[in-house]
N, C-alpha and C positions, 0 to 999 in steps of 0.2 A: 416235457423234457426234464432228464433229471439233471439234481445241479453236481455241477463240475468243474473244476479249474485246469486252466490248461499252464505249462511254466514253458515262455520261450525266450529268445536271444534276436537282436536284431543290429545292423552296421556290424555285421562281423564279430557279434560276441562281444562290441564295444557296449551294446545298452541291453538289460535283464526287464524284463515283462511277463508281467503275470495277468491275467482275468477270468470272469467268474462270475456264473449263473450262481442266483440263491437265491432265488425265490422260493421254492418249497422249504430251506430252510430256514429264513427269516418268518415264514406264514407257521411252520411250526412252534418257533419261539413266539411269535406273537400270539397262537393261539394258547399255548402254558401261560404265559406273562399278562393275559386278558389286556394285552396295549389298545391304550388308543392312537389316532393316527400317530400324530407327531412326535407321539415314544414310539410309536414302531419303527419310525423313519430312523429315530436316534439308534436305536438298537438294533436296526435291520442295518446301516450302515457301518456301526462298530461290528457289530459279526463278520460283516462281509471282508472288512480289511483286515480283522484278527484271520481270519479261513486260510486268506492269503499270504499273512505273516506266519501262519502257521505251518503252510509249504514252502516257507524258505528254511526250516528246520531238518535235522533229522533223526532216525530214529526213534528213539524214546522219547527225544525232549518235548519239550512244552513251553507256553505260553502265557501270560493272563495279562491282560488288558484292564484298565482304569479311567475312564474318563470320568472328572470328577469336577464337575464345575459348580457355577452358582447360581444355576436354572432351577426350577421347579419341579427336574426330573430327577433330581440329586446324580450319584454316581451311576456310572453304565458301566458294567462289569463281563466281561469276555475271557473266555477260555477255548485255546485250541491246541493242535500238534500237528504231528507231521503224517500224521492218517487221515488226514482231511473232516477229522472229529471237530465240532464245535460247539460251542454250548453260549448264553449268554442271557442277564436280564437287567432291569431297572430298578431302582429304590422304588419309583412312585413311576407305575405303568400310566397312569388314569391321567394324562396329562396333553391336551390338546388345544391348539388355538388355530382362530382362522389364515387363510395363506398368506406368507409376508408378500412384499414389494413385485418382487421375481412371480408371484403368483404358484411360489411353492412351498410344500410344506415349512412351518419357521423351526427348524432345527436348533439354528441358534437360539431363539428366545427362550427352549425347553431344557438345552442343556445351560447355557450362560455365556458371557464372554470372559471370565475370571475363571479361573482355576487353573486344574494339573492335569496332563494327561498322562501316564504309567505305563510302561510294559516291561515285566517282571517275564526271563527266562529260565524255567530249569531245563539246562543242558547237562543232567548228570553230574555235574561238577560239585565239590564240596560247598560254594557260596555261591546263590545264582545271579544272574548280570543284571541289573537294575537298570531304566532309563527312565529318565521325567525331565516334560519340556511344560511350560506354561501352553493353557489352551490361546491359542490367537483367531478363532472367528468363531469358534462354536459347531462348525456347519463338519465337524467329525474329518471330511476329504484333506483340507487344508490346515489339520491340526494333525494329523500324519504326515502331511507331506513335510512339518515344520519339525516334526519328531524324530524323520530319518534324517534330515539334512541336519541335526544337531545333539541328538544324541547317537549317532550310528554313523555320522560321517556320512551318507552317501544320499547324493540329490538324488531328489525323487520328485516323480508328481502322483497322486492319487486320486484316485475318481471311485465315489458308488453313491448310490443312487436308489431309491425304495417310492413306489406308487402305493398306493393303498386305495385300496375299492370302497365303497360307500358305505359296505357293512362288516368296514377295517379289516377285512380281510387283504392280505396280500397279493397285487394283481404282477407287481414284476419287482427283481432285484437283481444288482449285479452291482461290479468293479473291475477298478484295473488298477495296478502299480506297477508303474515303470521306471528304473533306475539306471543313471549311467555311471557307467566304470571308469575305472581310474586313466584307462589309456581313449577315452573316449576325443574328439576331434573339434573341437567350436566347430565348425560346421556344422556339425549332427546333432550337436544341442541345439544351437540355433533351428534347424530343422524341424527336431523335435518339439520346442516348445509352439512353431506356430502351428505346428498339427495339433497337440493339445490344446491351446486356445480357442480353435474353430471347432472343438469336437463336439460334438448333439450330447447331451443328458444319456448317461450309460443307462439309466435304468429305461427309457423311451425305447434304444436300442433292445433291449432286451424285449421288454414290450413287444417289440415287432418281430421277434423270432428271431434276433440272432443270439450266434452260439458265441463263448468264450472265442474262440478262432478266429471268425469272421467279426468279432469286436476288434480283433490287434490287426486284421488285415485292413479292416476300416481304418484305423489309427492311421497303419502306417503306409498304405495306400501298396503301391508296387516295389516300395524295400522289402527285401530278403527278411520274410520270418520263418525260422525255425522253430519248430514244438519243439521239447523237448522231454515232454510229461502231461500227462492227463491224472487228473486226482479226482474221485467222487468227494462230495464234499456234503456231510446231514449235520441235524442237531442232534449231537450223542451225549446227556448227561453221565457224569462218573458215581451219580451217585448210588446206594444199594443198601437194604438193611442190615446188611453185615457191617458196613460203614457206620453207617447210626449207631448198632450195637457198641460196637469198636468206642465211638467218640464217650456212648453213657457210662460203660467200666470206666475210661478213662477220666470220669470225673469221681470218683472213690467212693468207698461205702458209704459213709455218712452221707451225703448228694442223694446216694439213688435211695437211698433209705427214707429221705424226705421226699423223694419225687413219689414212693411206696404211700408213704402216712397224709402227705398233704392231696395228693392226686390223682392216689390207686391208680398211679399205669404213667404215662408220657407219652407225647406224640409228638412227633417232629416231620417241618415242612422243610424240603429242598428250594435252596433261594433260586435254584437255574430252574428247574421242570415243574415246578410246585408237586410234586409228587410227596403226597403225605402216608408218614410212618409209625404204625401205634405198638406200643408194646404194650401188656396185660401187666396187673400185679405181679403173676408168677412168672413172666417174662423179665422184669425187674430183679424178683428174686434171686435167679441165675448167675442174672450180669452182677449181682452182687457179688454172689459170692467167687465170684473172677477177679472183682477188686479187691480182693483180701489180702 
């Protein structure tokens, strides 16, 4: 199945839901990123809520995610939009320990329980919107849920979830974010959180063949859900050697003229795809003389 996010409404347009297969997208970041389990899990799960944060966008805009704690995974960095593009990797991939308490992967012990978590918007605008909340568990679901209800104003719960196969391959991934609105009812929050509480591990769900749809219909049992949208959702880096280019003029003649004399050439790696980029001496030469 390919992955895809579905965006719907439920209690009458009172609560916004979102969920999301990504599995092949998370198994492609983790095969660029060489992750081992427990960084896949970290970075299969920030992808998964950036994809989603990213369909609450539109048009142009964009996203970029930060979690940045004091785990041994250092920062987890994500980039999405509103084309269901995502991109995303880790300081230090190579980072695995055996299953915590729960008997699941220890997400927390890899990312930390100190730090910041980020999400920088460019919405076109002259200065883009900033939010940063303290991480509070590490475990990525409930350091979003703590992200929207404090820098964004709006209570949420967040779920996603990443299995990994024995030969770290990615076996299933998914989420959901659900938020209620302002005219929303005590009753249907109440409601809503004891269906969250009782809900099975999204990414099991997934596991078992279900779709984004029948995750919110499971949620929300025989309440009124409305789709509203379906997004395909990959791992698309932005990067290209025109960009490369672009960033070596930009460091001026004198630079490239040392990268010419010390290293006959330069090459540069992309921190999202690992995708490596060589220029020749006379490659050099060019972009020189561009920084004139």
């Amino acid at each position: 199945m390919k992955d895809y996010l579905v965006k719907a409404t439920v209690y009458n347009g009172k609560v916004r839901a979102y969920a999301i297969s990504s599995t092949n997208t998370v198994e492609e970041a983790r095969r660029r990123q060489d992750t081992w389990a427990t960084a896949s899990a970290a970075l299969g799960r920030t992808i998964t809520v950036s994809a989603m944060m990213g369909a609450m966008l539109k048009g142009e805009d964009s996203l970029t995610v930060k979690v940045e704690g004091d785990g041994p995974i250092g920062a987890v960095i994500a980039d999405s939009d509103a084309t269901g593009d995502v991109r995303g990797y880790v300081t230090n991939p190579h980072v695995d320990f055996d299953l915590n308490a729960q008997g699941k992967l220890d997400v927390a012990r890899a990312v930390g329980t100190e730090g910041n978590l980020s999400v920088v918007k460019d919405l076109g605008l002259k200065e883009h919107f900033t939010g940063q909340v303290p991480i509070v568990s590490g475990e990525i679901g409930e350091d979003f849920t703590y992200y929207f209800a404090n820098s964004e104003q709006i209570p949420s719960a967040v779920g996603a979830g990443v299995l990994v196969n024995p030969d770290h391959s990615i076996l299933a991934s998914g989420g959901f974010v659900v938020q209620v609105m302002p005219d929303a009812e005590e009753d249907d929050i109440k409601h809503l959180e004891q269906k969250i509480e009782s809900f099975p591990p999204i990414s099991t769900l997934i596991r078992q063949g279900n779709s984004p749809e029948q995750i919110l219909e499971r949620l929300f049992g025989d309440d009124d859900v409305t789709i509203h949208g379906r997004l395909p959702v990959r791992f698309q880096c932005k990067c290209s050697r025109e960009r490369v280019e672009q960033a070596i003029t930009g460091l001026g003649h004198d630079e490239i003229q040392n990268m010419i004399d010390e290293d006959h050439g330069a090459e540069a790696t992309c921190h999202f795809c690992n995708e490596v980029y060589h220029l020749s001496e006379h490659e050099l030469e060019e972009l020189k003389q561009s920084a004139d």
